[in-house]
C-alpha positions in Angstrom: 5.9 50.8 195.7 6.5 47.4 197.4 4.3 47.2 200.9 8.0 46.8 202.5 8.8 50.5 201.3 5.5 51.6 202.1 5.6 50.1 206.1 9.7 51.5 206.1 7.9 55.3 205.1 5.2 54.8 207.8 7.2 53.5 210.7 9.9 56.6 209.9 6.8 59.0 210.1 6.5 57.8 213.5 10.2 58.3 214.4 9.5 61.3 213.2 6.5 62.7 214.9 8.0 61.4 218.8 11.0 63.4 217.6 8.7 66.2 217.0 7.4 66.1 220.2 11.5 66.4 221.9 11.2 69.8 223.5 14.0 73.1 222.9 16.4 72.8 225.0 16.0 68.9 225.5 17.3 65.7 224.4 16.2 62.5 224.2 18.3 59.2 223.2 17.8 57.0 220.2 16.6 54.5 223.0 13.9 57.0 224.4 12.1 57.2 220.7 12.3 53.9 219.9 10.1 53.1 223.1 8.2 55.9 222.6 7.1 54.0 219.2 6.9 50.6 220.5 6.3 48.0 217.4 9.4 46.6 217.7 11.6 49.6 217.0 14.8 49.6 218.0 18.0 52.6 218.2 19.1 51.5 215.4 15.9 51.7 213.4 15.5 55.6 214.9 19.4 56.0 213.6 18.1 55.1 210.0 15.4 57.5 209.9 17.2 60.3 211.3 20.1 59.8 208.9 17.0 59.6 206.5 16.0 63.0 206.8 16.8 64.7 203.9 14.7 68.4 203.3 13.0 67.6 206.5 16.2 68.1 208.5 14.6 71.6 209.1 11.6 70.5 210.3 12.7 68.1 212.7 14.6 68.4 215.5 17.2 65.4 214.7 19.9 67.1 216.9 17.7 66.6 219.9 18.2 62.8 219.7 21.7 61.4 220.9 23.5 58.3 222.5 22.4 56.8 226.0 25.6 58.4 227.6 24.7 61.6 226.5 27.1 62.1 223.2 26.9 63.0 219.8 26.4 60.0 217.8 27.2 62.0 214.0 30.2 62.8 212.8 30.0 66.7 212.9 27.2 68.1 211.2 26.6 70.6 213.2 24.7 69.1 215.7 26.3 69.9 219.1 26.3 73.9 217.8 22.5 73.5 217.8 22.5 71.6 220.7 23.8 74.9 222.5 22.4 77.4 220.4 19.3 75.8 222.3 20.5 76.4 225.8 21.9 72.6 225.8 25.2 72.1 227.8 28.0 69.5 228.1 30.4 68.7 230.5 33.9 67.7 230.2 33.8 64.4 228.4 31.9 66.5 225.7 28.4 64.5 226.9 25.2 66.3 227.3 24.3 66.9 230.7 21.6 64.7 230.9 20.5 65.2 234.6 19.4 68.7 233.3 18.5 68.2 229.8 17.0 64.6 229.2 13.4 64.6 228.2 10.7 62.8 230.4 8.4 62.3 227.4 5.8 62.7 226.4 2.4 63.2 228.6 0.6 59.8 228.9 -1.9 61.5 227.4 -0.8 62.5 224.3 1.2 59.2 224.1 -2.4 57.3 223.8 -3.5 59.4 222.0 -1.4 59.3 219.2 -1.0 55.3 219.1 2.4 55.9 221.3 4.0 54.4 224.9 4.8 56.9 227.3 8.4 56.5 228.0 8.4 54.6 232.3 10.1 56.7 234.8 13.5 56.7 235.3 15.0 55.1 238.2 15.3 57.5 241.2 13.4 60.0 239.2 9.7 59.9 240.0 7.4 60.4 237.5 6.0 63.8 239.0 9.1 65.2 240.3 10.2 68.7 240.5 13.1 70.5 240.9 13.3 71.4 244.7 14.9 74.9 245.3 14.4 75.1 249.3 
């Protein structure tokens, strides 16, 4: 196995194991992993190793990653049925709503720990906030 093929295998593990971390009922964007995994990774890098998949399809949450604007970025496969069948929902343009369902990240915590980048807050969305009801 050529160090190349080897490095390609790691890196996907770590696409992988952010992807892992993308909680039910959440999504995050190609974008979000790939800064999550730092080293240079790009969308299009966390594109490849989803569409890489293969057996582990079931044992990681590929549908939970789509586009910036919130849309499905494959071409069927089932993904915006599992998107729902989670609790996800989409509004008229067929985009996930991402004010409700768009991940934070990972805790900076386990980001260190693991050799990962938290994901930097959003703008106009505070790291710590919370959902005022009143």
């Amino acid at each position: 196995m050529s160090t190349t093929l080897r490095d390609e295998r790691d890196y996907f593990e770590r696409i992988y194991t952010v992807t892992c971390q993308v909680p039910h009922g959440k999504v995050a964007t190609y974008g979000d992993i790939a800064t999550i995994v730092g080293d240079g990774c790009d969308a299009r890098i966390v594109g490849h190793a989803l569409g890489a998949l293969g057996s582990r399809a079931d044992t990681v949450p590929w549908q939970r990653v789509i586009n910036r604007t919130g849309g499905i970025s494959t071409s069927g496969h089932g993904q915006r049925e599992a998107l729902e069948a989670e609790g996800v929902t989409f509004d008229e343009r067929e985009q996930v709503r991402m004010d409700t369902h768009h991940w934070t990240g990972p805790s900076e915590d386990w980001a260190r720990a693991h050799g990962f980048q938290p994901l930097p807050p959003r703008a106009g969305k505070p790291a710590d906030a919370q959902m005022r009801l009143f």
